[in-house]
PDBQT receptor file of N, H, CA, C and O in Angstrom, charges set to zero:
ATOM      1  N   UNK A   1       9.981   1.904  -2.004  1.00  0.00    +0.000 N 
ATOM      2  CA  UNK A   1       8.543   1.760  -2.108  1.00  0.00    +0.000 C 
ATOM      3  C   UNK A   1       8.207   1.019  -3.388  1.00  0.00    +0.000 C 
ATOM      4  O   UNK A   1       8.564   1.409  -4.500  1.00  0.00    +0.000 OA
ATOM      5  N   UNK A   2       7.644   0.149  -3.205  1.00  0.00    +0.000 N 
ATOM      6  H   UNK A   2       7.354  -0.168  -2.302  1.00  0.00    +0.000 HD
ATOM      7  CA  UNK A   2       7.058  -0.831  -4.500  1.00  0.00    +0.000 C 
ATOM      8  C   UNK A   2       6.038  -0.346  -5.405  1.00  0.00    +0.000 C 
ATOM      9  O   UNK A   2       5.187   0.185  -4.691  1.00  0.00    +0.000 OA
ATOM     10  N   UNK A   3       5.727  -0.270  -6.518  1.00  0.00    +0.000 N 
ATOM     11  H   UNK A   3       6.418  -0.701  -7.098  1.00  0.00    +0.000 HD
ATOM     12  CA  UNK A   3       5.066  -0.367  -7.748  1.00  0.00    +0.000 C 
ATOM     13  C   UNK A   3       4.336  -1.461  -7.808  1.00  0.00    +0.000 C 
ATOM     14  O   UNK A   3       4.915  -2.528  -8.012  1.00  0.00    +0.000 OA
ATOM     15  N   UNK A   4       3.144  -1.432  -7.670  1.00  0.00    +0.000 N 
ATOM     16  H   UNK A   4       2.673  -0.565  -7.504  1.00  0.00    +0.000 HD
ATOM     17  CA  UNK A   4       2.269  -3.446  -8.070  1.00  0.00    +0.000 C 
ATOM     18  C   UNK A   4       1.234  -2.763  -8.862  1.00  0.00    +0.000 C 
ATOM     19  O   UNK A   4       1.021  -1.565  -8.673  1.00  0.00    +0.000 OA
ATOM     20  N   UNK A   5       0.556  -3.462  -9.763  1.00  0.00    +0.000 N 
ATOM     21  H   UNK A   5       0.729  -4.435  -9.917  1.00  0.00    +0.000 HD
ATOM     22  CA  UNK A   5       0.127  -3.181 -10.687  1.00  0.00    +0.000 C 
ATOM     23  C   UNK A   5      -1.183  -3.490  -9.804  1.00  0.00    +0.000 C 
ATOM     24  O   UNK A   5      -1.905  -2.531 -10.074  1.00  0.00    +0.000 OA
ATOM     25  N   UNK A   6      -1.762  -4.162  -9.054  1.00  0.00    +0.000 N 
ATOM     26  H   UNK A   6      -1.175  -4.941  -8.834  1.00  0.00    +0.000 HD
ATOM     27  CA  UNK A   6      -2.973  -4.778  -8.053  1.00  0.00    +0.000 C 
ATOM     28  C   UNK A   6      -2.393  -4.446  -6.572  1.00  0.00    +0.000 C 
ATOM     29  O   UNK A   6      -1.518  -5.105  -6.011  1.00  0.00    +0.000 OA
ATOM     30  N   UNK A   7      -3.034  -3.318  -6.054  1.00  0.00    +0.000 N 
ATOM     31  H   UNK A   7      -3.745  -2.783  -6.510  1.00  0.00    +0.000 HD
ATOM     32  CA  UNK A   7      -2.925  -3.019  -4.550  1.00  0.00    +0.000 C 
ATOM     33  C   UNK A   7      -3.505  -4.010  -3.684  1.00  0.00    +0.000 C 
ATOM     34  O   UNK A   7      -3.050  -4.149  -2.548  1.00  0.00    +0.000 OA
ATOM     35  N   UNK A   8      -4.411  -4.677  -4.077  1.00  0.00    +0.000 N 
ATOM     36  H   UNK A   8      -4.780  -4.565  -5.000  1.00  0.00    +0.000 HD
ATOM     37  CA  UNK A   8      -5.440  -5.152  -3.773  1.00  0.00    +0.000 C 
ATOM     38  C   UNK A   8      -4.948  -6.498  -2.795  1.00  0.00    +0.000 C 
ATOM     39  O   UNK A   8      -5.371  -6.936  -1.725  1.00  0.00    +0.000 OA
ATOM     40  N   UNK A   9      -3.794  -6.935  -3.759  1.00  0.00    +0.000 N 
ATOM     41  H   UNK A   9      -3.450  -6.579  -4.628  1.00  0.00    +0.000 HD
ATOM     42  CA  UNK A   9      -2.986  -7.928  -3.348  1.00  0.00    +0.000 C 
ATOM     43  C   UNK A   9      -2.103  -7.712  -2.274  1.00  0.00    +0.000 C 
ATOM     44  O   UNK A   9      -1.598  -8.759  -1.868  1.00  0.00    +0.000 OA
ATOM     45  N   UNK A  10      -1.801  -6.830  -1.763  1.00  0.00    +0.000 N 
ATOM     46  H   UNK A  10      -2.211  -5.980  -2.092  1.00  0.00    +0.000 HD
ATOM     47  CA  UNK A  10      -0.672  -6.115  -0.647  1.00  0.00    +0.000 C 
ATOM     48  C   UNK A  10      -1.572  -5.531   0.338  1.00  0.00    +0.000 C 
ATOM     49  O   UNK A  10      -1.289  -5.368   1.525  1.00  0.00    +0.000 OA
ATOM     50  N   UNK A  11      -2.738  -5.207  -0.256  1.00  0.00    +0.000 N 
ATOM     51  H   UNK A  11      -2.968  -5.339  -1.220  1.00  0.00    +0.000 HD
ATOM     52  CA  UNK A  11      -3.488  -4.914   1.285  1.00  0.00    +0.000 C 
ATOM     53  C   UNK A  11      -3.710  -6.427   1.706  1.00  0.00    +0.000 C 
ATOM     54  O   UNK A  11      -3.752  -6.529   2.932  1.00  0.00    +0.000 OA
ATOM     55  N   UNK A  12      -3.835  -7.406   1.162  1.00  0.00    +0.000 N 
ATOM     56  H   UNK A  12      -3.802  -7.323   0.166  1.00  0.00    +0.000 HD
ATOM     57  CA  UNK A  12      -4.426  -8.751   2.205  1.00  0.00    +0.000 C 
ATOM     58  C   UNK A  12      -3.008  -9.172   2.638  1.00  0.00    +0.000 C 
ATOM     59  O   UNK A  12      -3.236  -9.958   3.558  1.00  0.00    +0.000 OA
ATOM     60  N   UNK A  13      -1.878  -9.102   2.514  1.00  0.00    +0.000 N 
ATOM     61  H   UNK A  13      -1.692  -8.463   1.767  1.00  0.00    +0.000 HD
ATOM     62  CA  UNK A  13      -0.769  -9.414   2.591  1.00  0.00    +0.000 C 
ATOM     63  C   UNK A  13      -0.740  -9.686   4.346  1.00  0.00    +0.000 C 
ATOM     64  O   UNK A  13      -0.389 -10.717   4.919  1.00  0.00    +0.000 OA
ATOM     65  N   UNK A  14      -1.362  -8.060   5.119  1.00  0.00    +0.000 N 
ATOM     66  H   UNK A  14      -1.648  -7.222   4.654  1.00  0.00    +0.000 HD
ATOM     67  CA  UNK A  14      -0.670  -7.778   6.507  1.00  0.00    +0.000 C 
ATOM     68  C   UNK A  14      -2.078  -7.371   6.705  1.00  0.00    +0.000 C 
ATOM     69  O   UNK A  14      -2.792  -7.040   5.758  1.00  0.00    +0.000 OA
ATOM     70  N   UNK A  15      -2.486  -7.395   7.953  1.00  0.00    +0.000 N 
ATOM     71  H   UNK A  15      -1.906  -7.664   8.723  1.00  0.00    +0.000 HD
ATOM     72  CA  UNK A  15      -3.729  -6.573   8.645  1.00  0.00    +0.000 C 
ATOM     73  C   UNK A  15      -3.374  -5.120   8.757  1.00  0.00    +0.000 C 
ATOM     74  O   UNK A  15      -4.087  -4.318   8.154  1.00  0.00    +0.000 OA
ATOM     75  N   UNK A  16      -2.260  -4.652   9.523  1.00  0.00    +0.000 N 
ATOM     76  H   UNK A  16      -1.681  -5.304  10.013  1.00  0.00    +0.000 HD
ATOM     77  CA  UNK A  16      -2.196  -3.414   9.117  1.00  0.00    +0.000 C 
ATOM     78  C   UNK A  16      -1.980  -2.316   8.274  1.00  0.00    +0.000 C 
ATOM     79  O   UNK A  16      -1.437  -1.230   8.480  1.00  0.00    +0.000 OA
ATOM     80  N   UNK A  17      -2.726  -3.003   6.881  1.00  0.00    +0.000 N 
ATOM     81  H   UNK A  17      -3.167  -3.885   6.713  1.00  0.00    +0.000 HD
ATOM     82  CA  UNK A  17      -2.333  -2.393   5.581  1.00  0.00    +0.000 C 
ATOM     83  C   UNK A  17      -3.373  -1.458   5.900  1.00  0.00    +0.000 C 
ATOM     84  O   UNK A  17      -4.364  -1.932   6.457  1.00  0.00    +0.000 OA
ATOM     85  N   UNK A  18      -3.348   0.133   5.592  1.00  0.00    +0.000 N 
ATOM     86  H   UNK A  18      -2.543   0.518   5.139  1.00  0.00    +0.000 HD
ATOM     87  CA  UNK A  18      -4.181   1.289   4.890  1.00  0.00    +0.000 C 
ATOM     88  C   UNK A  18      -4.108   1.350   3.370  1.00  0.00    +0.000 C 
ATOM     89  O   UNK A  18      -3.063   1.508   2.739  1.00  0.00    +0.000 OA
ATOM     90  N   UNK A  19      -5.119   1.232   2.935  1.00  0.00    +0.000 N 
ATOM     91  H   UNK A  19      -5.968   1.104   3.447  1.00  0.00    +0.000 HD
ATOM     92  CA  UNK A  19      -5.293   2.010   1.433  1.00  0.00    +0.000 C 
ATOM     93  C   UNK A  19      -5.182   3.742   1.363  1.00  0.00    +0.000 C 
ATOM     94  O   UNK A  19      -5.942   4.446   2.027  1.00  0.00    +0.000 OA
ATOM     95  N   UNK A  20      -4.528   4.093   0.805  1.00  0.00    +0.000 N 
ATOM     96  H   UNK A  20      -3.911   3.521   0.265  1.00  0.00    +0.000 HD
ATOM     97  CA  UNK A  20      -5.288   5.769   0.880  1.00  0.00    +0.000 C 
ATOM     98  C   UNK A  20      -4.810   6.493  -0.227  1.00  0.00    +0.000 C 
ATOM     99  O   UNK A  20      -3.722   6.065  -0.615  1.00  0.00    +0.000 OA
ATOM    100  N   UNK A  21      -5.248   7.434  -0.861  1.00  0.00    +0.000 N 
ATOM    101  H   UNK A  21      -6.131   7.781  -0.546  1.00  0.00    +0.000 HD
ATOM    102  CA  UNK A  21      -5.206   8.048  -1.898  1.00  0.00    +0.000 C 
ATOM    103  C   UNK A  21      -4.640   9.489  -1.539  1.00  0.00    +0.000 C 
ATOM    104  O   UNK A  21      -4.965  10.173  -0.569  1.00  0.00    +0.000 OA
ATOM    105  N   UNK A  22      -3.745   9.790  -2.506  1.00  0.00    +0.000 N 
ATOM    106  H   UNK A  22      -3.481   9.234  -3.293  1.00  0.00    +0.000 HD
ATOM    107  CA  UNK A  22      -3.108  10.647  -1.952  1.00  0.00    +0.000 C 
ATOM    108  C   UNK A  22      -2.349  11.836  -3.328  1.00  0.00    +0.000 C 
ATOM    109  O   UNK A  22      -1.148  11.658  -3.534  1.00  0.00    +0.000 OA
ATOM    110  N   UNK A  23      -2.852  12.625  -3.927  1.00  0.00    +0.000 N 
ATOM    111  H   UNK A  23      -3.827  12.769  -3.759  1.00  0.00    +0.000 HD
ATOM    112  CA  UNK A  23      -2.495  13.259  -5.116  1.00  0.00    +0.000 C 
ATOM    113  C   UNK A  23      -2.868  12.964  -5.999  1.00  0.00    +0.000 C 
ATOM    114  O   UNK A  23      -2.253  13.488  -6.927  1.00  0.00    +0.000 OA
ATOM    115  N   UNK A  24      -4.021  12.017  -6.452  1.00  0.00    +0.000 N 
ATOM    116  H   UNK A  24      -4.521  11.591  -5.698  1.00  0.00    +0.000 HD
ATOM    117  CA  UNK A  24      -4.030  10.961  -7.425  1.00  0.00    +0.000 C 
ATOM    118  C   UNK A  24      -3.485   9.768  -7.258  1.00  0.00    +0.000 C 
ATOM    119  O   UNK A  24      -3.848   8.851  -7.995  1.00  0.00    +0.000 OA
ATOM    120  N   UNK A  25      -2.873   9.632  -6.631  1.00  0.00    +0.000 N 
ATOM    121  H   UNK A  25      -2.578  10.377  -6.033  1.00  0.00    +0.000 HD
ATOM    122  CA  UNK A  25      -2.149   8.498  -6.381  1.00  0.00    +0.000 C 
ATOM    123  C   UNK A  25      -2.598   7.233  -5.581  1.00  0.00    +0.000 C 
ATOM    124  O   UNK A  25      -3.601   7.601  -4.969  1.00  0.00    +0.000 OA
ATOM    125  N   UNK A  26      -2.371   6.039  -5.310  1.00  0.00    +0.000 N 
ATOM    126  H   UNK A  26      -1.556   5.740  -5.807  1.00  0.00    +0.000 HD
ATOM    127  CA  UNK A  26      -2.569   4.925  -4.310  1.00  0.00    +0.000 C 
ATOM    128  C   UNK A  26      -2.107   4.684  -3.488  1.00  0.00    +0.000 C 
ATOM    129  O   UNK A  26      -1.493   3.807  -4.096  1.00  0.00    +0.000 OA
ATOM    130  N   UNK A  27      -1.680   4.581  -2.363  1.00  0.00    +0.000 N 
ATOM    131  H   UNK A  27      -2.179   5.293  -1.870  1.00  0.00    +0.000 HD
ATOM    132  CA  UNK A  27      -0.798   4.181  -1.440  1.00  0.00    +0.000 C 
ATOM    133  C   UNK A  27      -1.006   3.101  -0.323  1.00  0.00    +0.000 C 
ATOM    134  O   UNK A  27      -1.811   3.423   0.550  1.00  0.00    +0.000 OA
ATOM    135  N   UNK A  28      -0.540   2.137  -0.232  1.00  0.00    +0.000 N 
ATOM    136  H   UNK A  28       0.114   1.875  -0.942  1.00  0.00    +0.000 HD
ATOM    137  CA  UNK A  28      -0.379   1.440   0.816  1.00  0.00    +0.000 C 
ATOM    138  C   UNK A  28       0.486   1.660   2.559  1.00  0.00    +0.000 C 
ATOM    139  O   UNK A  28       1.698   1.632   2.773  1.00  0.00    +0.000 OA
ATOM    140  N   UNK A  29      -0.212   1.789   3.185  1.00  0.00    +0.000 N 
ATOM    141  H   UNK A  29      -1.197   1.812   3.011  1.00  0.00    +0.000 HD
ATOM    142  CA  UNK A  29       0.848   2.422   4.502  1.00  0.00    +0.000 C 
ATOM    143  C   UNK A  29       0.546   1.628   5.678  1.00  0.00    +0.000 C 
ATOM    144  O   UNK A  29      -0.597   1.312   6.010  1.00  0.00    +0.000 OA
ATOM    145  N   UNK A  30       1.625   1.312   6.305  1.00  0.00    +0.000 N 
ATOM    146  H   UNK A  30       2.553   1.569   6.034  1.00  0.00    +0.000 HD
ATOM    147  CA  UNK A  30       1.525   0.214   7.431  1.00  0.00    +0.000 C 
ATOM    148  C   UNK A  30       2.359   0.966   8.493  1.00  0.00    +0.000 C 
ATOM    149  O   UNK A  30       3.574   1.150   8.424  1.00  0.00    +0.000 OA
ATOM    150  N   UNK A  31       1.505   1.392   9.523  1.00  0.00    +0.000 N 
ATOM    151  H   UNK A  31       0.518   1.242   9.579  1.00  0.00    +0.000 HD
ATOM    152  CA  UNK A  31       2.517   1.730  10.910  1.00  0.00    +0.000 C 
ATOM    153  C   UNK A  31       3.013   0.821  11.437  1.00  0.00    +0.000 C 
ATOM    154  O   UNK A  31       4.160   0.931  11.871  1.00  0.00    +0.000 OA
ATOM    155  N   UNK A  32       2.347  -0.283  11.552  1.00  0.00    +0.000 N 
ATOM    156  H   UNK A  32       1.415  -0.373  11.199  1.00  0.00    +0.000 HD
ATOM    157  CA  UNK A  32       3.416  -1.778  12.398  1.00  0.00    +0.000 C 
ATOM    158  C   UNK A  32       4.539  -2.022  11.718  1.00  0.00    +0.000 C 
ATOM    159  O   UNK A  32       5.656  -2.133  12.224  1.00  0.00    +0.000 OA
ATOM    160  N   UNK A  33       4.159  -2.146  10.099  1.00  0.00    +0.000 N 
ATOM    161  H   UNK A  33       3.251  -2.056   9.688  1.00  0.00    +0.000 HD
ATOM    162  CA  UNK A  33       5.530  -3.113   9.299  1.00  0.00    +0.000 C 
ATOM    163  C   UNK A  33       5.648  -2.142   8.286  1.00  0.00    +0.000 C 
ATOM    164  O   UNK A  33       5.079  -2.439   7.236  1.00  0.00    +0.000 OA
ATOM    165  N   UNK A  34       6.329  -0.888   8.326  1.00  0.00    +0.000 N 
ATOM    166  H   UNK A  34       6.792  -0.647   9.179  1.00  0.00    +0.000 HD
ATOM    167  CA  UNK A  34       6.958  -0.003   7.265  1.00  0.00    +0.000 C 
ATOM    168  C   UNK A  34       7.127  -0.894   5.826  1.00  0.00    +0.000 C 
ATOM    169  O   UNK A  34       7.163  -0.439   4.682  1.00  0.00    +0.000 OA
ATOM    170  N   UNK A  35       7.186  -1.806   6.103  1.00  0.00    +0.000 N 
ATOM    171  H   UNK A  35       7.156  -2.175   7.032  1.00  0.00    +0.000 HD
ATOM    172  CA  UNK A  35       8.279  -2.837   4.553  1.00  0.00    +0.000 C 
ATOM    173  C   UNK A  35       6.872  -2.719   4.009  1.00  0.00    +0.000 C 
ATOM    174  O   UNK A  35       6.844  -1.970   3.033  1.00  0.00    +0.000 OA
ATOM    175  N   UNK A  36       5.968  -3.108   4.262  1.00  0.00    +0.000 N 
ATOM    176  H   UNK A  36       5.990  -3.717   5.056  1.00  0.00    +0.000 HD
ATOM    177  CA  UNK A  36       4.780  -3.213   3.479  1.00  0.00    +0.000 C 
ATOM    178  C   UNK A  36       4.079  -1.920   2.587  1.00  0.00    +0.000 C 
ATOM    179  O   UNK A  36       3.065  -1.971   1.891  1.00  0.00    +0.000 OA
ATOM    180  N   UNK A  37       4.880  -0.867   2.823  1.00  0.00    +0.000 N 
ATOM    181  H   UNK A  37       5.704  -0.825   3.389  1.00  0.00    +0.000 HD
ATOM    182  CA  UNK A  37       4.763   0.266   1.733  1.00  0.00    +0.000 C 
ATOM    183  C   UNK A  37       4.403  -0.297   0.547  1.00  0.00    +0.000 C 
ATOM    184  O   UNK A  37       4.772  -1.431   0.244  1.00  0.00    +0.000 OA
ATOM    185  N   UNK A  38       3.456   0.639  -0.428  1.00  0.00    +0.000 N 
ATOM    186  H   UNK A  38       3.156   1.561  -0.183  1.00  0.00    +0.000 HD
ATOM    187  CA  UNK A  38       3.456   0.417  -1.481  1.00  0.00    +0.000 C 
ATOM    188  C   UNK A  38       2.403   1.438  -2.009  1.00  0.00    +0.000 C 
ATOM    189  O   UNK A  38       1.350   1.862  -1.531  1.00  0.00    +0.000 OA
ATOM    190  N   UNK A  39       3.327   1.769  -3.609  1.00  0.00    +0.000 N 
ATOM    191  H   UNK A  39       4.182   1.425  -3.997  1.00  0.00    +0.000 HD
ATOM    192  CA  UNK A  39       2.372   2.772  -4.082  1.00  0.00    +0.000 C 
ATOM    193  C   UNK A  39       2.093   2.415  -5.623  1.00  0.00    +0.000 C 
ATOM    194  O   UNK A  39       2.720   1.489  -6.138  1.00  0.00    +0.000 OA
ATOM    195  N   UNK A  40       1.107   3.185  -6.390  1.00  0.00    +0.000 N 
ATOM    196  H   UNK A  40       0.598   3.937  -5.971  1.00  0.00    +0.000 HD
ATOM    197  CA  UNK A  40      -0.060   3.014  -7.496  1.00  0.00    +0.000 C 
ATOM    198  C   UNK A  40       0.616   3.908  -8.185  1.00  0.00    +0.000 C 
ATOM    199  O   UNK A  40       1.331   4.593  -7.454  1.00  0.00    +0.000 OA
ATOM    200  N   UNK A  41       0.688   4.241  -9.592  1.00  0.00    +0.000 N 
ATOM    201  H   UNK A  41       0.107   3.684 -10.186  1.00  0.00    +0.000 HD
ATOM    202  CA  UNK A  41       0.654   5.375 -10.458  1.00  0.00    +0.000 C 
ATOM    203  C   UNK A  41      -0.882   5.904 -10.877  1.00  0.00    +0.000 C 
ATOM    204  O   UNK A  41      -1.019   6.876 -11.621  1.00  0.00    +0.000 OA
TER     205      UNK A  41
């Protein structure tokens, strides 16, 4: 799972990007394309 300092940039990446927040946290989650994971500190 990737670290990006701008989520912002990985959600336009794929259409099936979700944003969602999750513990404090950021997360990027894609049911079509798993690879596109990505999370926030």
């Amino acid at each position: 799972m990737k670290i990006k300092s701008s989520l912002k940039s990985l959600k336009k990446r794929d259409l099936g990007s979700k944003l969602v927040r999750r513990r404090g946290r950021v997360y990027i989650i894609n049911k079509n394309n798993p690879k596109f994971k990505a999370r926030q500190k």
